[in-house]
Chimera marker file (.cmm) of the C-alpha trace (Angstrom):
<marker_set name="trace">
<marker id="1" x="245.011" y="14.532" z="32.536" r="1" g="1" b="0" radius="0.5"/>
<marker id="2" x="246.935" y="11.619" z="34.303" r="1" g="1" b="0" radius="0.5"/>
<marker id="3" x="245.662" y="9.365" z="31.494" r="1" g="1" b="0" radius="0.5"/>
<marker id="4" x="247.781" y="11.408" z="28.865" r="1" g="1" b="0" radius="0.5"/>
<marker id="5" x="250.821" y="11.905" z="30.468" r="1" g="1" b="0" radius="0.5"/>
<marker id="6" x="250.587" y="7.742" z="31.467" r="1" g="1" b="0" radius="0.5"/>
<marker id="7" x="250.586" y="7.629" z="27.428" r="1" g="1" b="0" radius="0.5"/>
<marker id="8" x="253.054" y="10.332" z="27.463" r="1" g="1" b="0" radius="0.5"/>
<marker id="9" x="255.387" y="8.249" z="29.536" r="1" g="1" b="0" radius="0.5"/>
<marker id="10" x="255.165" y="10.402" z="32.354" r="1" g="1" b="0" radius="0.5"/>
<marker id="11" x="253.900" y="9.523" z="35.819" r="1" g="1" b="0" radius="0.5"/>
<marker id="12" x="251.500" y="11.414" z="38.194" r="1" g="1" b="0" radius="0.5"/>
<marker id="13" x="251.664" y="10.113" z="42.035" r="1" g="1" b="0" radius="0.5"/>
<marker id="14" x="247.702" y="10.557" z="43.375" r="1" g="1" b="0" radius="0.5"/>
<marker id="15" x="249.008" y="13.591" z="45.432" r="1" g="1" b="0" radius="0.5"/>
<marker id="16" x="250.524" y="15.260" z="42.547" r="1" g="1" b="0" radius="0.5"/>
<marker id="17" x="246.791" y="15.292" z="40.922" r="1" g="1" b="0" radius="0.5"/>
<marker id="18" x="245.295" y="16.627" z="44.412" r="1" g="1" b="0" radius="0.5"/>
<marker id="19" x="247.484" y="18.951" z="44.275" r="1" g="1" b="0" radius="0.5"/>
<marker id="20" x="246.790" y="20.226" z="40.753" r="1" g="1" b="0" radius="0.5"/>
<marker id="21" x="242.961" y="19.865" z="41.358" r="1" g="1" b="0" radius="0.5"/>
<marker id="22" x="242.871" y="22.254" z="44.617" r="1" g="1" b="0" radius="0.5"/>
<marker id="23" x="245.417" y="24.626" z="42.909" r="1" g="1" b="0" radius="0.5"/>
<marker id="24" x="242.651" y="25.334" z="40.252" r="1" g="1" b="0" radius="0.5"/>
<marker id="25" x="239.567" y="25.682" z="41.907" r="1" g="1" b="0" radius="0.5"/>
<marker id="26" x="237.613" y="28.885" z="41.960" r="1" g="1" b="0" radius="0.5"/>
<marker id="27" x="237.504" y="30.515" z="45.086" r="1" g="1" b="0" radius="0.5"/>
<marker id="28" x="233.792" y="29.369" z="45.855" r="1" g="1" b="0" radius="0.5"/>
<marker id="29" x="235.805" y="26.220" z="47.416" r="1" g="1" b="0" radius="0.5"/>
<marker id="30" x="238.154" y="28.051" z="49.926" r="1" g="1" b="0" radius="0.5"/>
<marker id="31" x="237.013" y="26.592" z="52.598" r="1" g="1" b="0" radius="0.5"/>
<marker id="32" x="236.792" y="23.243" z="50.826" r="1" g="1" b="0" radius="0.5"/>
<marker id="33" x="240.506" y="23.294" z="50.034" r="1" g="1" b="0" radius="0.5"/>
<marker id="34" x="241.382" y="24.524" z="53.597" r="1" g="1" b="0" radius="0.5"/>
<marker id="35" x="239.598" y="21.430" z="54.805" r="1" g="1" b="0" radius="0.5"/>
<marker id="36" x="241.344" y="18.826" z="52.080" r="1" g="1" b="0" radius="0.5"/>
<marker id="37" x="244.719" y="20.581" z="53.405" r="1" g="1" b="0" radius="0.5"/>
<marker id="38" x="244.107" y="19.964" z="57.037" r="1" g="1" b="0" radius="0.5"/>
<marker id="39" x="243.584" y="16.647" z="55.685" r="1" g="1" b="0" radius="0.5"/>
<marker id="40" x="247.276" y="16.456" z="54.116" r="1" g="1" b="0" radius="0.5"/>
<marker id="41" x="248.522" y="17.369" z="57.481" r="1" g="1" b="0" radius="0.5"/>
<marker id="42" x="246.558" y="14.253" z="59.329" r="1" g="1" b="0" radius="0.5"/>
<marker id="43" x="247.556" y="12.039" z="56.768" r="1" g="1" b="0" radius="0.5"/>
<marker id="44" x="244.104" y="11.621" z="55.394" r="1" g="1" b="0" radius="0.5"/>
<marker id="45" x="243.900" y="12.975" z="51.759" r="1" g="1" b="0" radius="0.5"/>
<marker id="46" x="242.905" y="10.515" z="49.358" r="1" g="1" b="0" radius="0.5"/>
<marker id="47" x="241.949" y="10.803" z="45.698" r="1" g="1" b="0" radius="0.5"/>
<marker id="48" x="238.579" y="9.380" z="46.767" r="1" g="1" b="0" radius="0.5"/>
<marker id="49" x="237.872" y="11.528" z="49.967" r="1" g="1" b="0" radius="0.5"/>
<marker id="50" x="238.905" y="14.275" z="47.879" r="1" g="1" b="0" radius="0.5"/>
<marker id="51" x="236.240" y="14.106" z="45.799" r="1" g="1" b="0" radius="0.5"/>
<marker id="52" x="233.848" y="13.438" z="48.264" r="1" g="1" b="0" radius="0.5"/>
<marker id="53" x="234.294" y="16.601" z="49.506" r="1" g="1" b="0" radius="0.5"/>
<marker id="54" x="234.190" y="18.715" z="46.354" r="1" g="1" b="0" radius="0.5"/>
<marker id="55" x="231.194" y="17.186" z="45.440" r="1" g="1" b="0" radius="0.5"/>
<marker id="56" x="229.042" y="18.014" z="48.782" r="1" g="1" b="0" radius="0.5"/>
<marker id="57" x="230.466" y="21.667" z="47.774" r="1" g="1" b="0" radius="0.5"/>
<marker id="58" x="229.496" y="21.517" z="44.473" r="1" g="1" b="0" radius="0.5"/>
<marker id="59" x="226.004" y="20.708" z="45.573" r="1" g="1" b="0" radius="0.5"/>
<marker id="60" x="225.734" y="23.178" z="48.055" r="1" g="1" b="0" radius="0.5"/>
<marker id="61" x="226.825" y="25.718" z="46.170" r="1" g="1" b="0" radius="0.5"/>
<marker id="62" x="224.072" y="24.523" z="43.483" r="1" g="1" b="0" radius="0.5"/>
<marker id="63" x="221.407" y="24.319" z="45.866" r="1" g="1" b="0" radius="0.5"/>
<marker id="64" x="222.328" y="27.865" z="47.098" r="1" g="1" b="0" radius="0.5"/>
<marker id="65" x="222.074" y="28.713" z="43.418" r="1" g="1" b="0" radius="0.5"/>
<marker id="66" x="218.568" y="27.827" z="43.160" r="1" g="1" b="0" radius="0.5"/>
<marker id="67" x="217.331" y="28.536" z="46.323" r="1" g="1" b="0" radius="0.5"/>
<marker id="68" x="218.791" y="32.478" z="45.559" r="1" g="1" b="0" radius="0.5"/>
<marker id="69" x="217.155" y="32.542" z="42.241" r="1" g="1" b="0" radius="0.5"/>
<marker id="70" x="213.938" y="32.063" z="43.482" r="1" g="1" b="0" radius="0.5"/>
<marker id="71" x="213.866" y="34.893" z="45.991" r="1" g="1" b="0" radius="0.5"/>
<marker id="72" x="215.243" y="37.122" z="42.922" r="1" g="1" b="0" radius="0.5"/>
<marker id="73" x="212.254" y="36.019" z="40.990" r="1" g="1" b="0" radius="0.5"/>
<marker id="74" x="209.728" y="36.339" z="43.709" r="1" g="1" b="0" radius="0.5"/>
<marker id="75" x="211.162" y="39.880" z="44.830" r="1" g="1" b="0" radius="0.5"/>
<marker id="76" x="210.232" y="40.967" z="41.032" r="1" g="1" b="0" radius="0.5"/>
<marker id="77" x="206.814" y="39.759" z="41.197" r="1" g="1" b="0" radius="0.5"/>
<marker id="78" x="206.533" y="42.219" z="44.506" r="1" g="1" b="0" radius="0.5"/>
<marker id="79" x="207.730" y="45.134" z="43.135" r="1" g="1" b="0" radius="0.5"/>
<marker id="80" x="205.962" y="44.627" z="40.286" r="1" g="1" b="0" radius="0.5"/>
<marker id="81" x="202.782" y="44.622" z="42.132" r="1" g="1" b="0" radius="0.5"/>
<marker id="82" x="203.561" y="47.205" z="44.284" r="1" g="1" b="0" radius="0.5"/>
<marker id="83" x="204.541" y="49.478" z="41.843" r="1" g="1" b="0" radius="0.5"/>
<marker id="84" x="200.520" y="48.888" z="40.338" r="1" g="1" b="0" radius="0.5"/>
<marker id="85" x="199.185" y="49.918" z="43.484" r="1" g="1" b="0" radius="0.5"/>
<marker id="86" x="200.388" y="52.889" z="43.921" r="1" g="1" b="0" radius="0.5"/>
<link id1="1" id2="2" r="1" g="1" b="0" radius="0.2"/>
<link id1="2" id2="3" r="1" g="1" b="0" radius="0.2"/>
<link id1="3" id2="4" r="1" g="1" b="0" radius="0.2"/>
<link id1="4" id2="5" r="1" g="1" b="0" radius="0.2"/>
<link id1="5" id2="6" r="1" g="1" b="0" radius="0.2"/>
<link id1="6" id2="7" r="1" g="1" b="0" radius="0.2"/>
<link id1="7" id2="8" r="1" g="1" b="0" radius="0.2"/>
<link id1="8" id2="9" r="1" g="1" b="0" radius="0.2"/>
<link id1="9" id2="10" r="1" g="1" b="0" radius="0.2"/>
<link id1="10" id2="11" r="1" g="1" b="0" radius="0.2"/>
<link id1="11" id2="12" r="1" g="1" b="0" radius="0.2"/>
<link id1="12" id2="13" r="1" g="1" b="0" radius="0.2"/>
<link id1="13" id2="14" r="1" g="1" b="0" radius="0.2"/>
<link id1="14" id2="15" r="1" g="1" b="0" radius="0.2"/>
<link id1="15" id2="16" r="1" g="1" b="0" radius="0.2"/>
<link id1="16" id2="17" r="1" g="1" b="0" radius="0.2"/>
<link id1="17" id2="18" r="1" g="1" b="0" radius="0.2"/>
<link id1="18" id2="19" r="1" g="1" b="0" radius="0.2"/>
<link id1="19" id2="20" r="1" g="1" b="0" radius="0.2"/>
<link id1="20" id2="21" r="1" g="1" b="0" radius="0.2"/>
<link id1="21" id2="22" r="1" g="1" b="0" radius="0.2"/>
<link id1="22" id2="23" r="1" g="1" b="0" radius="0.2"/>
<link id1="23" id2="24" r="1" g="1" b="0" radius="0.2"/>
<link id1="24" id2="25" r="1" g="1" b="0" radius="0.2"/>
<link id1="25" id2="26" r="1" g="1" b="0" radius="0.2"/>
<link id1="26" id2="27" r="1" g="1" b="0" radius="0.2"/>
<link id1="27" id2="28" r="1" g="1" b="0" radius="0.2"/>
<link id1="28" id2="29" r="1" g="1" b="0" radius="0.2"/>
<link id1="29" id2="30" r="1" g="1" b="0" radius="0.2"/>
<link id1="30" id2="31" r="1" g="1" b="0" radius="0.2"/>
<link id1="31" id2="32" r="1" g="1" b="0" radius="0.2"/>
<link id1="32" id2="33" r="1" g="1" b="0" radius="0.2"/>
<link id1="33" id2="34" r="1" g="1" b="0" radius="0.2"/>
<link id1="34" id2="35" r="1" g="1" b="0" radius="0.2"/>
<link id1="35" id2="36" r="1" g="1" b="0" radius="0.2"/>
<link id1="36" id2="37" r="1" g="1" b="0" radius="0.2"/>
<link id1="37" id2="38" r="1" g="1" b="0" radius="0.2"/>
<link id1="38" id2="39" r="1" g="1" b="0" radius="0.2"/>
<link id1="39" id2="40" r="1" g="1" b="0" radius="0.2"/>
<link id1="40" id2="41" r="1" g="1" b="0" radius="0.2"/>
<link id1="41" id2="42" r="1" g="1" b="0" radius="0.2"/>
<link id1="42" id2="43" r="1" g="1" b="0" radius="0.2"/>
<link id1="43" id2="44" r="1" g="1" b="0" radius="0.2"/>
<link id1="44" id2="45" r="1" g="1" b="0" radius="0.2"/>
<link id1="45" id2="46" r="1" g="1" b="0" radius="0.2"/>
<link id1="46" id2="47" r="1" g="1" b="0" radius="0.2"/>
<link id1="47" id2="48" r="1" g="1" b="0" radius="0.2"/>
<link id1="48" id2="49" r="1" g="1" b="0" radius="0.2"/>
<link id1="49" id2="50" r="1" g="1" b="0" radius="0.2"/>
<link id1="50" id2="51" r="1" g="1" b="0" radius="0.2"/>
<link id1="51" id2="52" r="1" g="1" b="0" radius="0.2"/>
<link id1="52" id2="53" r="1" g="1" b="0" radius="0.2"/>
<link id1="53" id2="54" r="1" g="1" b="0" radius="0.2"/>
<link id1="54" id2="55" r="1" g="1" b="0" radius="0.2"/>
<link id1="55" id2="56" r="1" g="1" b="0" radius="0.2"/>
<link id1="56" id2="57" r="1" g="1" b="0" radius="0.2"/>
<link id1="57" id2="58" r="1" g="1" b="0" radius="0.2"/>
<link id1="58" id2="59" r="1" g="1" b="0" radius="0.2"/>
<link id1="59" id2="60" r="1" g="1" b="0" radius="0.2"/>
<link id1="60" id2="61" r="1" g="1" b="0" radius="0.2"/>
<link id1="61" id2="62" r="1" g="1" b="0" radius="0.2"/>
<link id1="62" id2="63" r="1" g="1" b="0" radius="0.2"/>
<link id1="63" id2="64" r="1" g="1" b="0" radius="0.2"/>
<link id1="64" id2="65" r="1" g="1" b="0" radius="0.2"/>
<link id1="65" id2="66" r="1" g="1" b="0" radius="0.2"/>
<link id1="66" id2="67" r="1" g="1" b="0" radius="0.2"/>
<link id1="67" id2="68" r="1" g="1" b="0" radius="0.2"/>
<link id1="68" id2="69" r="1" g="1" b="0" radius="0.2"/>
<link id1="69" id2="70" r="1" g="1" b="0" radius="0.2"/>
<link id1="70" id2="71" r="1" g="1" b="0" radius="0.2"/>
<link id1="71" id2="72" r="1" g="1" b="0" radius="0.2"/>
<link id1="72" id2="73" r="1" g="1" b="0" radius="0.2"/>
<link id1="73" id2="74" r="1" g="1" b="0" radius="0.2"/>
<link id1="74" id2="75" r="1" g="1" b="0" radius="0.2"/>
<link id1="75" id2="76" r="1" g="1" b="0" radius="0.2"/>
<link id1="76" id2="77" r="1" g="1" b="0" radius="0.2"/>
<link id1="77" id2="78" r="1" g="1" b="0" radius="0.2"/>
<link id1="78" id2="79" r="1" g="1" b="0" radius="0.2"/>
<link id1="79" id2="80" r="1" g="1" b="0" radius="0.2"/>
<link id1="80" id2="81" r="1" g="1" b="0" radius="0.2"/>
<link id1="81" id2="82" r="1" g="1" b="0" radius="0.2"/>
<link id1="82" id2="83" r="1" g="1" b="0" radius="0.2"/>
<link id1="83" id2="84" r="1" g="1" b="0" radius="0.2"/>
<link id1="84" id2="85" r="1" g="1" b="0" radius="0.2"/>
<link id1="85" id2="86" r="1" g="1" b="0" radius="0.2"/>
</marker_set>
């Protein structure tokens, strides 16, 4: 986005884009963005930490993925069985 509007002629200052990118997360990274915004007040937000810390989120929220799939799937195989027994 900050590529095109440089070609555009138009400018966007590094906190401008941080800015836009919290504003339009899903709410998955609450937290996340509470943390970045804490950040702004400590004078610590950077383009680079930024994305640091979206992307341990992202993962986490990935692995979480996964790991809750796997109990689904497993639960299934138990009820299936179950439901043989009886």
């Amino acid at each position: 986005m900050g590529r095109k509007l440089q070609i555009l002629g138009h400018s966007l200052s590094e906190m401008d884009l941080i800015i836009h990118i919290l504003y339009n997360l899903p709410e998955e990274y609450s937290t996340t963005v509470e943390m970045i915004e804490n950040d702004f007040e400590l004078d610590l937000a950077t383009l680079e930490r930024v994305k640091v810390k979206l992307r341990i989120k992202f993962e986490r929220i990935n692995q979480s993925r996964v790991e809750h799939g796997k109990a689904l799937f497993n639960r299934e195989k138990q009820k299936k069985y179950k439901g043989l027994c009886s």
